[in-house]
Residue frames as a rotation matrix with the C-alpha (Angstrom) as fourth column:
UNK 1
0.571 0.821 0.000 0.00
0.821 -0.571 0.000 0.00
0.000 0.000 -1.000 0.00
UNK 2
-0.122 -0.745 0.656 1.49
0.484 -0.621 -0.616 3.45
0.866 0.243 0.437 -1.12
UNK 3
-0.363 -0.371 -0.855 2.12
0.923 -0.272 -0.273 6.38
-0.132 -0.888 0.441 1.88
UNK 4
0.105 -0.041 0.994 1.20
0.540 -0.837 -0.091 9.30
0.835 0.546 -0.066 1.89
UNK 5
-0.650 -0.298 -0.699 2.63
0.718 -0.541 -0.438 12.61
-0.247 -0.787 0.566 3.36
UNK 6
0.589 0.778 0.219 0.60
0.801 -0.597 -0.036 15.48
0.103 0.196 -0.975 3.73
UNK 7
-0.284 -0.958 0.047 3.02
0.958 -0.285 -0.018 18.97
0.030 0.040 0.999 3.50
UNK 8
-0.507 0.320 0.800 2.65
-0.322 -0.932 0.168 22.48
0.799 -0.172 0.576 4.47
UNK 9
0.157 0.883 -0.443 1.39
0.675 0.231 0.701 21.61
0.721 -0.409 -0.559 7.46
UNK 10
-0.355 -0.545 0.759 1.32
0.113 -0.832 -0.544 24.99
0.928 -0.107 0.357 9.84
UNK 11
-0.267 0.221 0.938 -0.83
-0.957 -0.178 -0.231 24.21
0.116 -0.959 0.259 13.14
UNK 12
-0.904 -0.141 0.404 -2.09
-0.332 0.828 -0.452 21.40
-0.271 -0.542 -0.795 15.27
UNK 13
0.289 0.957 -0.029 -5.63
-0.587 0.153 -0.795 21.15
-0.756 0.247 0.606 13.79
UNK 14
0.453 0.043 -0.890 -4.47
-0.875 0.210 -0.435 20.36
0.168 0.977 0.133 10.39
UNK 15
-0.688 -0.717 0.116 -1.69
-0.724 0.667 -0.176 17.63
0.049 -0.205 -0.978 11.93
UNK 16
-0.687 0.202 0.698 -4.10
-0.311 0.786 -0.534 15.61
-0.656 -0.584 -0.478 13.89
UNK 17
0.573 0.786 -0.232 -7.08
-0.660 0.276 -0.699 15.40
-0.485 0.554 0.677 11.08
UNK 18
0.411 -0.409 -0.815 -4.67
-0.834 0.192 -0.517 14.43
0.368 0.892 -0.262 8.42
UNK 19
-0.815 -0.508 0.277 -3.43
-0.578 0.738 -0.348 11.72
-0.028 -0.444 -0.896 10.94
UNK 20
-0.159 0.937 0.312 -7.15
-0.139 0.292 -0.946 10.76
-0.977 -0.194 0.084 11.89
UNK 21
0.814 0.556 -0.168 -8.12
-0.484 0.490 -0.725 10.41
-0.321 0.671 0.668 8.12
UNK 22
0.836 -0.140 0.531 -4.52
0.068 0.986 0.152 8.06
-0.545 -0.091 0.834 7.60
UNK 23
0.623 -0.782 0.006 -1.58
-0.297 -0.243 -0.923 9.72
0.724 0.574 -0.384 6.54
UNK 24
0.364 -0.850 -0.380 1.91
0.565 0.526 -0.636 8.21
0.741 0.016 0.672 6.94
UNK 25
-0.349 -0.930 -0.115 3.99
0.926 -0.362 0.110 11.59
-0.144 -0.068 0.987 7.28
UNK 26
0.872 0.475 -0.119 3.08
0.483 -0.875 0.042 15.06
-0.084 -0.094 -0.992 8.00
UNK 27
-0.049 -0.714 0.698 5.89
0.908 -0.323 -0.267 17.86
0.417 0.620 0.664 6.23
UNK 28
0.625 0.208 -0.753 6.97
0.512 -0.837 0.194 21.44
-0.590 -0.506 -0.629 8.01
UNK 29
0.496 -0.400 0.771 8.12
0.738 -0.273 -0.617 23.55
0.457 0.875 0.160 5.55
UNK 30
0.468 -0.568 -0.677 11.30
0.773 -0.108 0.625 25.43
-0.428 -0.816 0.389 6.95
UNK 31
-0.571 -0.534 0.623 12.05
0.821 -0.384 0.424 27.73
0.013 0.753 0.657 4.34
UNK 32
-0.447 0.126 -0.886 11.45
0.323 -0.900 -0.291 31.12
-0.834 -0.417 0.362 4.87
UNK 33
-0.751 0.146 -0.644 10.16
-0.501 -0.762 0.410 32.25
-0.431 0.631 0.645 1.48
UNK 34
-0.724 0.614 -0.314 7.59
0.446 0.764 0.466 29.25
0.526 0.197 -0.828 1.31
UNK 35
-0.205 0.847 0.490 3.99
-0.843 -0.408 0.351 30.82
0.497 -0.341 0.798 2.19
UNK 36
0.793 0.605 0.072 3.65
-0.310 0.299 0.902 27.91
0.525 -0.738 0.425 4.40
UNK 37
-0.107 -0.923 -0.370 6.40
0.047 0.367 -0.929 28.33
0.993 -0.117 0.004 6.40
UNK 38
0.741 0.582 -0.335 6.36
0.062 0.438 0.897 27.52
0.669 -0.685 0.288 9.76
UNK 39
-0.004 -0.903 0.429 8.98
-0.683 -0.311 -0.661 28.38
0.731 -0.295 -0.616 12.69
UNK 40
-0.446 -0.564 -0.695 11.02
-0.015 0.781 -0.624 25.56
0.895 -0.268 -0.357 14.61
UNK 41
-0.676 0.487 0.552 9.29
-0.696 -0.177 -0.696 26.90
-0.241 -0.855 0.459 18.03
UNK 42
-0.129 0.988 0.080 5.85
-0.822 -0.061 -0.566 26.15
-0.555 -0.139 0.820 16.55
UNK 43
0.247 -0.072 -0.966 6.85
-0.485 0.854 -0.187 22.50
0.839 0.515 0.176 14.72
UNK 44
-0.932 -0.358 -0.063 8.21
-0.146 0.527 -0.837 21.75
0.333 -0.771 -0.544 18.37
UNK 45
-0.633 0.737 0.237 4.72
-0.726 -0.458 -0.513 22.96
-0.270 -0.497 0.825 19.59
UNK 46
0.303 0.776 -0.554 2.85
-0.948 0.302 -0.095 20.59
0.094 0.554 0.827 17.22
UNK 47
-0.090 -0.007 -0.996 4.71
-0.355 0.935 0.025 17.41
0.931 0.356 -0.086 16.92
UNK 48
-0.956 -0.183 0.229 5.21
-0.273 0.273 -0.923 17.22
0.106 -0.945 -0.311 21.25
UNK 49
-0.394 0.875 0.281 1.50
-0.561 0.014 -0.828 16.86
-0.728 -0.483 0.486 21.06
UNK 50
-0.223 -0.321 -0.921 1.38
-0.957 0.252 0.144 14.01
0.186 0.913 -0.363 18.16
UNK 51
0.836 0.189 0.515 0.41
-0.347 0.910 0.228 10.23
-0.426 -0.369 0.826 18.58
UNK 52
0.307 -0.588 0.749 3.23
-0.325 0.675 0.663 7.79
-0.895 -0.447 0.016 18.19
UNK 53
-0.223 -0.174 0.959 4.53
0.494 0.828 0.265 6.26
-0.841 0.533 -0.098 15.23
UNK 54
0.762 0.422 0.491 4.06
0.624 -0.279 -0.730 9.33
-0.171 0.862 -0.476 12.65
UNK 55
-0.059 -0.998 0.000 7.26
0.988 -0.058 0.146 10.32
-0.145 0.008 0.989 10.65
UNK 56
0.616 0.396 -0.681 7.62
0.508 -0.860 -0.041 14.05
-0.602 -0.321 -0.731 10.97
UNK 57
-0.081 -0.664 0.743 9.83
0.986 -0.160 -0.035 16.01
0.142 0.730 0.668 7.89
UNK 58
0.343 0.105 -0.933 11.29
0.289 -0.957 -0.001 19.10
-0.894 -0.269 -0.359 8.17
UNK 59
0.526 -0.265 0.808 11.89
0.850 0.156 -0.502 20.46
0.007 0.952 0.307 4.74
UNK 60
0.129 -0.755 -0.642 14.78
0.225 -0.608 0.761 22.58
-0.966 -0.243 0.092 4.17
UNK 61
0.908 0.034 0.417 15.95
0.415 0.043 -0.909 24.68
-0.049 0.998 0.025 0.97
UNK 62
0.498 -0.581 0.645 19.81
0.338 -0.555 -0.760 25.28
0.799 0.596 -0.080 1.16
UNK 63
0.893 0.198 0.405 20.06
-0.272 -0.479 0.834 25.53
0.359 -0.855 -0.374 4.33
UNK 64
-0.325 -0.938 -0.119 23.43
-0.675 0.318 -0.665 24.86
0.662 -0.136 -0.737 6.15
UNK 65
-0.043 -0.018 -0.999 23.98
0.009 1.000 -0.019 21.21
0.999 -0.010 -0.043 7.25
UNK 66
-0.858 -0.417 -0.299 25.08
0.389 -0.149 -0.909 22.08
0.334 -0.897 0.291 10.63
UNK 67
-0.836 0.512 0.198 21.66
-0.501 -0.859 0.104 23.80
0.223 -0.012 0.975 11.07
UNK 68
-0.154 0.666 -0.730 19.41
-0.859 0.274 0.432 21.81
0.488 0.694 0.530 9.81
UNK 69
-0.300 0.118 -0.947 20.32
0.464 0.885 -0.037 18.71
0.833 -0.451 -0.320 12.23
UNK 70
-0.960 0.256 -0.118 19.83
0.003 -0.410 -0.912 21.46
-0.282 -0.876 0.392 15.34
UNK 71
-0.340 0.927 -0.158 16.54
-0.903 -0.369 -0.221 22.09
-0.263 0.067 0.963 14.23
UNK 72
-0.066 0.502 -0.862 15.72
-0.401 0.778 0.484 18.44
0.914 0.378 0.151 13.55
UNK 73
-0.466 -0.333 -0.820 16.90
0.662 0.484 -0.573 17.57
0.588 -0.809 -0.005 17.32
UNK 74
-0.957 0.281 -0.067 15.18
-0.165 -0.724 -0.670 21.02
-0.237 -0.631 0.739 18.45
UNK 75
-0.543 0.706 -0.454 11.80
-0.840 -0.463 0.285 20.31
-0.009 0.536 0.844 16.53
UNK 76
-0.198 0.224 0.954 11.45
-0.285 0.918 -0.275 16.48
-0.938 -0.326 -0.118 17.10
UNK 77
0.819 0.153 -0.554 11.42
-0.537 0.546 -0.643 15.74
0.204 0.824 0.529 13.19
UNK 78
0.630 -0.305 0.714 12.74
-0.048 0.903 0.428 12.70
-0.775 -0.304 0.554 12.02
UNK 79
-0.042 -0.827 0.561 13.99
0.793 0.314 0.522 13.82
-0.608 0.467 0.642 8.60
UNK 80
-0.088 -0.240 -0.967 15.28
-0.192 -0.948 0.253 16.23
-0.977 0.208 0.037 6.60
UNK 81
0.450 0.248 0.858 13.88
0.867 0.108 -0.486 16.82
-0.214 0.963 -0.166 2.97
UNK 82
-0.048 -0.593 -0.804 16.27
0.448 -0.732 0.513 18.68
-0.892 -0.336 0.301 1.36
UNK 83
0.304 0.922 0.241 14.82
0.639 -0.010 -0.769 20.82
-0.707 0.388 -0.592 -1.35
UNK 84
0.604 -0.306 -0.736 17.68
-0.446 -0.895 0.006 22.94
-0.660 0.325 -0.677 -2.85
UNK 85
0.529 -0.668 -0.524 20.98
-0.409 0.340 -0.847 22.51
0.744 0.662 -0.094 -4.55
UNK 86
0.473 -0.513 0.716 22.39
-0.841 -0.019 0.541 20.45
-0.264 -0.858 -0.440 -1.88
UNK 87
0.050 -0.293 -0.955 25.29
-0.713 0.659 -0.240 17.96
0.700 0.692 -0.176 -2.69
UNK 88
0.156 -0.261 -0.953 26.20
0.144 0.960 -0.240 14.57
0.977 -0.100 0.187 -2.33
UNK 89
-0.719 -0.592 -0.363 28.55
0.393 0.085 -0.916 15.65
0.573 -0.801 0.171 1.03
UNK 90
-0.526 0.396 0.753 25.64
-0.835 -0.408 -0.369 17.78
0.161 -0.822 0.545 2.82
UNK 91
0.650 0.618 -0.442 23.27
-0.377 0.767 0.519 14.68
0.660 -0.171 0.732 2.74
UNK 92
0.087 -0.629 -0.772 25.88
0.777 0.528 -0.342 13.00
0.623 -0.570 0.535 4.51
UNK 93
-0.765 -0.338 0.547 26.27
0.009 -0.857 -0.516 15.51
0.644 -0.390 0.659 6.78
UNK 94
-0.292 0.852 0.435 23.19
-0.873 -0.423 0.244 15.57
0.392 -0.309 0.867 7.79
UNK 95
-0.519 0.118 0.847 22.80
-0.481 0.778 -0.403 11.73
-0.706 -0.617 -0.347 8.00
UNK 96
-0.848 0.103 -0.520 22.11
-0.529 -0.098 0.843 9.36
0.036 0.990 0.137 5.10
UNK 97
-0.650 0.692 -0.313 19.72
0.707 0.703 0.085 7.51
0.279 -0.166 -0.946 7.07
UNK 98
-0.031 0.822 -0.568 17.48
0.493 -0.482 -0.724 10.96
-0.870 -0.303 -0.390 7.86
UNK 99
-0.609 -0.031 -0.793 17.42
-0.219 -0.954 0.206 12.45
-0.763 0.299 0.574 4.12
UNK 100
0.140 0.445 0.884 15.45
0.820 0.449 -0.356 12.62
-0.556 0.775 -0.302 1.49
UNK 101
-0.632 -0.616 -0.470 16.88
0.047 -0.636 0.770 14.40
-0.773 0.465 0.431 -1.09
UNK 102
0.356 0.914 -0.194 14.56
0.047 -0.225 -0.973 16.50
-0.933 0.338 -0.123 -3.74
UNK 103
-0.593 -0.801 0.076 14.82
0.189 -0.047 0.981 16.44
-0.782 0.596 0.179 -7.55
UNK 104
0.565 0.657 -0.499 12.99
-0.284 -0.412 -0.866 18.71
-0.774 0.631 -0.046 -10.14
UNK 105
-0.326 -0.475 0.818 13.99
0.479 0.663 0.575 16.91
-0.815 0.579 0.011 -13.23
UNK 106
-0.077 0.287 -0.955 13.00
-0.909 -0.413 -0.051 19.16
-0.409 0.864 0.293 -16.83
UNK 107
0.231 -0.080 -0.970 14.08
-0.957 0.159 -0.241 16.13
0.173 0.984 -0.039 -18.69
UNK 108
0.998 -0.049 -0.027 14.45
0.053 0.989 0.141 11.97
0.020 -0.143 0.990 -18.50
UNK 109
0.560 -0.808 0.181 18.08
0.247 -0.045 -0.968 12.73
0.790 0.587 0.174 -19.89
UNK 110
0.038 -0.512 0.858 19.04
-0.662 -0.656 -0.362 14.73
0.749 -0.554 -0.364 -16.18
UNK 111
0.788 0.506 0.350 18.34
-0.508 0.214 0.835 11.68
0.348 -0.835 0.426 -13.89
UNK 112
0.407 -0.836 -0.367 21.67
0.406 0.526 -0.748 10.21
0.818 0.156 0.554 -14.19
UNK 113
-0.279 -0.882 0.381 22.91
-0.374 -0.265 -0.889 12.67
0.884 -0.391 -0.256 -11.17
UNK 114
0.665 0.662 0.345 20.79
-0.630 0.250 0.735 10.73
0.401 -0.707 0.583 -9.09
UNK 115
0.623 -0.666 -0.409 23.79
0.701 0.708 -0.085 7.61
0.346 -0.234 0.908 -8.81
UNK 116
-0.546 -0.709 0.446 26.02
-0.150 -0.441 -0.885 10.71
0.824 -0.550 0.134 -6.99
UNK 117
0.008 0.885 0.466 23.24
-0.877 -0.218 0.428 10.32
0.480 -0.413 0.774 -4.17
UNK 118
0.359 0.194 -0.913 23.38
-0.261 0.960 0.102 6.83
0.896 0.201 0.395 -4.02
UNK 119
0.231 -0.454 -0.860 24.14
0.858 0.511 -0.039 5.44
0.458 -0.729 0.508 -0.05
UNK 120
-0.957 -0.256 0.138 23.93
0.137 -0.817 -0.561 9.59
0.256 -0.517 0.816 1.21
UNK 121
-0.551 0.799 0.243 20.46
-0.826 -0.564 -0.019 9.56
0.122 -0.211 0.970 1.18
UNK 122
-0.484 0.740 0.466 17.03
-0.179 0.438 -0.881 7.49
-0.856 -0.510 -0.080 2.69
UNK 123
0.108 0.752 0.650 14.79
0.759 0.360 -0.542 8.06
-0.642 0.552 -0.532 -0.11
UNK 124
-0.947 -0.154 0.280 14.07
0.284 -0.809 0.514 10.71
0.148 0.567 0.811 -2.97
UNK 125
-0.106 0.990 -0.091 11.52
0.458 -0.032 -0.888 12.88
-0.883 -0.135 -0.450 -3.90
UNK 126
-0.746 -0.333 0.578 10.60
0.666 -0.341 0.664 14.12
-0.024 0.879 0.475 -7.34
UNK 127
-0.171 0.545 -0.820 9.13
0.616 -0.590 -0.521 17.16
-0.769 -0.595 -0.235 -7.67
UNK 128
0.815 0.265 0.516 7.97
0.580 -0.376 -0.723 19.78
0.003 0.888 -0.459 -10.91
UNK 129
-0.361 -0.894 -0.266 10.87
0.789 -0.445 0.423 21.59
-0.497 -0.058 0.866 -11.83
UNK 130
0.697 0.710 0.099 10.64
0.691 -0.628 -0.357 25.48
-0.192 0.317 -0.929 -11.54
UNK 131
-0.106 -0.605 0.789 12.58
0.472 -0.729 -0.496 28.33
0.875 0.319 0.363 -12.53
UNK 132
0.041 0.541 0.840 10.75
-0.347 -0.781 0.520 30.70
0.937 -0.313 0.155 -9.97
UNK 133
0.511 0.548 0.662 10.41
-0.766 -0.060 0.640 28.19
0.391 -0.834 0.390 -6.83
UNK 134
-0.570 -0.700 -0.430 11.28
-0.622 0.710 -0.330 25.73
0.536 0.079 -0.840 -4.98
UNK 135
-0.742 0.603 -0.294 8.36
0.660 0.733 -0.165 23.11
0.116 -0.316 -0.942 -4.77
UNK 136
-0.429 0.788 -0.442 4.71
0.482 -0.214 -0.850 24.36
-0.764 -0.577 -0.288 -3.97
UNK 137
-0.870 0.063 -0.489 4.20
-0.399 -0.674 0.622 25.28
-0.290 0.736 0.611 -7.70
UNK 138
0.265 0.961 -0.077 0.60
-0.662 0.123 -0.740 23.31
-0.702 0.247 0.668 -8.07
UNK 139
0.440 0.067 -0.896 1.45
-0.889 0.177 -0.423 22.03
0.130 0.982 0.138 -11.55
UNK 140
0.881 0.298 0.367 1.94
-0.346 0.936 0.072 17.94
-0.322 -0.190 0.928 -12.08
UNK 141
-0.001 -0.835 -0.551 5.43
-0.873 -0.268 0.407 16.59
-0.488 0.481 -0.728 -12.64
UNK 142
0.180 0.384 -0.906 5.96
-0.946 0.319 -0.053 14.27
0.268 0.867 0.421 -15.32
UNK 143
0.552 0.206 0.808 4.89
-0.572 0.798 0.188 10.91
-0.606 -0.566 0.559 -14.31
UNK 144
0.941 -0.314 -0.122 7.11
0.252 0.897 -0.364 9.21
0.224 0.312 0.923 -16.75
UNK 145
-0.308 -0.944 -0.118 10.49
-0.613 0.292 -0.734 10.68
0.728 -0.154 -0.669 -15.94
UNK 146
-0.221 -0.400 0.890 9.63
-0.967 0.207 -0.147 9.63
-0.126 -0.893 -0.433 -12.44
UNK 147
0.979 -0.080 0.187 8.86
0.089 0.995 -0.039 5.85
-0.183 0.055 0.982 -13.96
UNK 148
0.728 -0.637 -0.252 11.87
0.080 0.444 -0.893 6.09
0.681 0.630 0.374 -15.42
UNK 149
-0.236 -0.577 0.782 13.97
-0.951 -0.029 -0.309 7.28
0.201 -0.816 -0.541 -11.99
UNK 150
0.328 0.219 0.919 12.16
-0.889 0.400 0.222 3.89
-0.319 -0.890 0.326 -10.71
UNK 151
0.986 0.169 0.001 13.34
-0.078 0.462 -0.883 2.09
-0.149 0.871 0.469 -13.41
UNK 152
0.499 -0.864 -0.062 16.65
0.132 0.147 -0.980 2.84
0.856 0.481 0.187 -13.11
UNK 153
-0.535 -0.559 0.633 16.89
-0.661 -0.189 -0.726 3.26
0.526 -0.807 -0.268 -9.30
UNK 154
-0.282 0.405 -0.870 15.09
-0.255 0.842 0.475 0.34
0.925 0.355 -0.134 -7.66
UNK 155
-0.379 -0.168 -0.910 16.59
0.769 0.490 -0.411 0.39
0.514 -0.856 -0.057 -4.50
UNK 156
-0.954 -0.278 -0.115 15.37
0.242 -0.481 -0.843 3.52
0.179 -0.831 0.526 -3.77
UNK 157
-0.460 0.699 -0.548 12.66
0.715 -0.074 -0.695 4.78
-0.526 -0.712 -0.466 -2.11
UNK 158
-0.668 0.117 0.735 10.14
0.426 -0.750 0.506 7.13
0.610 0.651 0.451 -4.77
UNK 159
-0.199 0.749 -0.632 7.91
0.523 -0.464 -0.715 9.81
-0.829 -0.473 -0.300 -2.74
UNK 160
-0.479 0.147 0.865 6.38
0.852 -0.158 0.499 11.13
0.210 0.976 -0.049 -5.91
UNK 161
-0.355 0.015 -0.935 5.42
0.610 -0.754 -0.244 14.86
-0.708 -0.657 0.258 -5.45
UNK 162
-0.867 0.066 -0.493 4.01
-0.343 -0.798 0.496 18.35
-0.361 0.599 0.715 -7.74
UNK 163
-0.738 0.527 -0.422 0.40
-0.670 -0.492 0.557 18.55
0.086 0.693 0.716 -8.29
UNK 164
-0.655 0.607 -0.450 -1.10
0.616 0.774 0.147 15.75
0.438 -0.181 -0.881 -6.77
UNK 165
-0.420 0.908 -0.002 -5.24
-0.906 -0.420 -0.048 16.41
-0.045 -0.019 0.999 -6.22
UNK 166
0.008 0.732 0.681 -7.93
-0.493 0.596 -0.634 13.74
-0.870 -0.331 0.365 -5.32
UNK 167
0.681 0.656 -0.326 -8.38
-0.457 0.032 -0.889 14.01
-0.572 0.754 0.321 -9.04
UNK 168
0.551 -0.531 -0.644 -5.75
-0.617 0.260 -0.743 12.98
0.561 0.807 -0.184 -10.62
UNK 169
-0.121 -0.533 0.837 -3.51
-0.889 0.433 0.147 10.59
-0.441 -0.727 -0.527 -7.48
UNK 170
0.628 0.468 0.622 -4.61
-0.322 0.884 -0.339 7.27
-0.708 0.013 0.706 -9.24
UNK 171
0.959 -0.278 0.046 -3.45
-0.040 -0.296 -0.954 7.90
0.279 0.914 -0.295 -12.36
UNK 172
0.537 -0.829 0.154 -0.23
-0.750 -0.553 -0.363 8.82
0.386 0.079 -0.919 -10.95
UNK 173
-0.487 -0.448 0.749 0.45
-0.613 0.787 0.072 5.51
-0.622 -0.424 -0.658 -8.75
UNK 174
0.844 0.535 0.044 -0.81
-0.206 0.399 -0.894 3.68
-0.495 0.745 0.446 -11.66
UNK 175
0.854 -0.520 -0.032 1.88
-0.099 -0.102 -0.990 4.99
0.511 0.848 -0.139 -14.05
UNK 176
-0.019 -0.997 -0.073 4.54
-0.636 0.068 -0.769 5.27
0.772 0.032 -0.635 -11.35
UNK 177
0.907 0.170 -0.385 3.68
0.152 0.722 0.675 3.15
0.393 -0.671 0.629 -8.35
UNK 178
0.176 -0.643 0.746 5.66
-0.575 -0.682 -0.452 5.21
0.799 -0.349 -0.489 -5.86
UNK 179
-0.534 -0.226 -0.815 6.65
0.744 0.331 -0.580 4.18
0.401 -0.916 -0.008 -1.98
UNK 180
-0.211 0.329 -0.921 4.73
0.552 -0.737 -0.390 7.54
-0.807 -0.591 -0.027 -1.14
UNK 181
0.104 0.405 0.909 2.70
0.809 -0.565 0.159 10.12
0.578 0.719 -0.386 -2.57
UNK 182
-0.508 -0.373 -0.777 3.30
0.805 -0.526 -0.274 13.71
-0.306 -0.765 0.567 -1.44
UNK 183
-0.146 0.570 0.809 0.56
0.729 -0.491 0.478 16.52
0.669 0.659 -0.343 -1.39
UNK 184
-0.602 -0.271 -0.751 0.18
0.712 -0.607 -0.353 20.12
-0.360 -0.747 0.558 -0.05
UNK 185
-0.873 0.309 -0.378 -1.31
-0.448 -0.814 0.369 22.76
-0.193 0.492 0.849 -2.34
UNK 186
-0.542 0.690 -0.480 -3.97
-0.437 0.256 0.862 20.01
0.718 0.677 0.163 -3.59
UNK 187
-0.170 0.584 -0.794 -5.69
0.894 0.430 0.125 19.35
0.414 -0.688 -0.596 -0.14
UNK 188
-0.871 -0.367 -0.325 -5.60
0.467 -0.823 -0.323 22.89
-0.149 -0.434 0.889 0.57
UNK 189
0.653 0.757 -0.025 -8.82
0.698 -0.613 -0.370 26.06
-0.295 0.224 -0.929 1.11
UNK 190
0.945 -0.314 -0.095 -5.87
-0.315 -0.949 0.009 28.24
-0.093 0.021 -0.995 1.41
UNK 191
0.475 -0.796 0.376 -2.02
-0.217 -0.520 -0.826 28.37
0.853 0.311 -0.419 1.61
UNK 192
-0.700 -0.626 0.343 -1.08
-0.390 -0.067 -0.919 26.69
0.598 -0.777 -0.197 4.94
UNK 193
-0.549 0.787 0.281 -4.36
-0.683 -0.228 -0.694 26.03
-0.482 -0.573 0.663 5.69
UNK 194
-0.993 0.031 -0.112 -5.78
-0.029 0.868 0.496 22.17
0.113 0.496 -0.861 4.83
UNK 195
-0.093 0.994 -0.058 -9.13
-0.939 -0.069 0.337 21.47
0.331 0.086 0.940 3.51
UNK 196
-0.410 -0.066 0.910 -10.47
-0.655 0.716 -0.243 18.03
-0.635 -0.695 -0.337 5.72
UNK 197
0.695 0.305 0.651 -12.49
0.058 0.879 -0.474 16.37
-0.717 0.367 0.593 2.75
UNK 198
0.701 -0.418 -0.579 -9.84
-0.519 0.258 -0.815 16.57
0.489 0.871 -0.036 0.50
UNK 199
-0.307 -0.755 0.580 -7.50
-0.909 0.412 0.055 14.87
-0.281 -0.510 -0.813 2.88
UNK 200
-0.054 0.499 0.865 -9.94
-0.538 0.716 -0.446 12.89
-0.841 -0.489 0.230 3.45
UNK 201
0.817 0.513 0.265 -10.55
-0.023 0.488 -0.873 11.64
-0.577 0.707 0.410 -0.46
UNK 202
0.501 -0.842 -0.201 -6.82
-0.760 -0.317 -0.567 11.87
0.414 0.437 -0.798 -1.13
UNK 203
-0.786 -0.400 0.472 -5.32
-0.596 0.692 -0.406 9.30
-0.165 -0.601 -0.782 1.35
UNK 204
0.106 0.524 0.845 -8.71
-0.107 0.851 -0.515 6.81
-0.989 -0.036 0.147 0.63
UNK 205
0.889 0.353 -0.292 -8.03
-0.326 0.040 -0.944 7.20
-0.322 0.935 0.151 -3.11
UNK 206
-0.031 -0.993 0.110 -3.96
-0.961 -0.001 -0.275 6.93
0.273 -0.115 -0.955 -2.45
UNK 207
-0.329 -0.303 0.894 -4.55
-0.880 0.441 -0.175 4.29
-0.341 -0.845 -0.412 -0.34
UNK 208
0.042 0.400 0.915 -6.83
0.207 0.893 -0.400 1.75
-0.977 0.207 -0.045 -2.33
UNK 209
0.527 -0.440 -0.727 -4.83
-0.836 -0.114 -0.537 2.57
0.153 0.891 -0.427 -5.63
């Protein structure tokens, strides 16, 4: 059965539903310039008050290694999604058994730097590749590079990411049959702020895919 993480999550309402209707993994977006960012105080605030057994991600964009583990040890997350240009050595750094390392791919032809990665990192995530952002751009990434990442990376872990929506999540673990589906903008009323039946018809449609 695939995972799913719910992301952007900014208060304790939104945490505990999205647990209650069966998500995996619940995502704090650490990046200042991310409209659902969230400070380390108030991710400490939320997960201390969490049931058991749900993996908490702090997502990071560039950030400096040395950071990034204080605020994973200050915040009670379990891993670090790193969402920038970070290389091979910060993953290590950080701990190849807490990372999951992002990749906005344009083209099938760019996945090859994925085998530098290889044994620095937990899992990937693939994600639409913008000019303008990093991640939260709405718009679907292409479901065949990311067959083809699984296709040519086996052993790892795929959290398949960009544009997932009730409407279209089947389809997508159909074509790529991920380890995890990742959604934020498409369960949303607002920005930061999570709508409960889409959770709800996302994670039963995720789930019995």
């Amino acid at each position: 059965m695939v995972r799913v993480k719910i992301c952007g999550i900014t208060n304790l309402e939104d945490a505990l539903i999205s647990i209650n209707r069966g998500a995996d993994i619940l995502g704090f977006i650490m990046y200042s310039k991310s409209k659902r960012y969230i400070k380390p105080i108030d991710v400490r605030h939320i997960t201390s008050q969490l049931p058991p057994f749900i993996s908490k991600v702090g997502v990071f964009v560039n950030e400096n290694p040395r950071n990034v583990l204080e605020i994973l040890s200050y915040a009670h997350l379990d891993y670090a999604q790193l969402h920038g240009d970070e290389t091979p050595e910060d993953c290590e750094y950080v701990g190849p058994e807490r990372v999951i390392k992002v990749f906005r791919f344009k083209n099938i032809e760019e996945i090859n730097i994925i085998e530098n990665y290889i044994g620095k990192v937990k899992a990937i995530l693939l994600d639409t590749y913008s000019s303008r952002v990093y991640g939260g751009t709405g718009e679907p990434f292409d479901w065949n590079i990311a067959k083809a990442v699984k296709e040519r990376y086996p052993e790892l872990p795929i959290i398949l990411s960009g544009g997932l929506k009730p409407e279209n999540v089947r389809e997508a673990i159909s074509i790529v049959n991920p380890y995890c589906v990742d959604v934020s903008s498409g369960v949303e009323k607002t920005p930061g702020r999570k709508d409960p039946q889409k959770i709800s018809e996302f994670i039963k449609i995720a789930k019995c895919s």
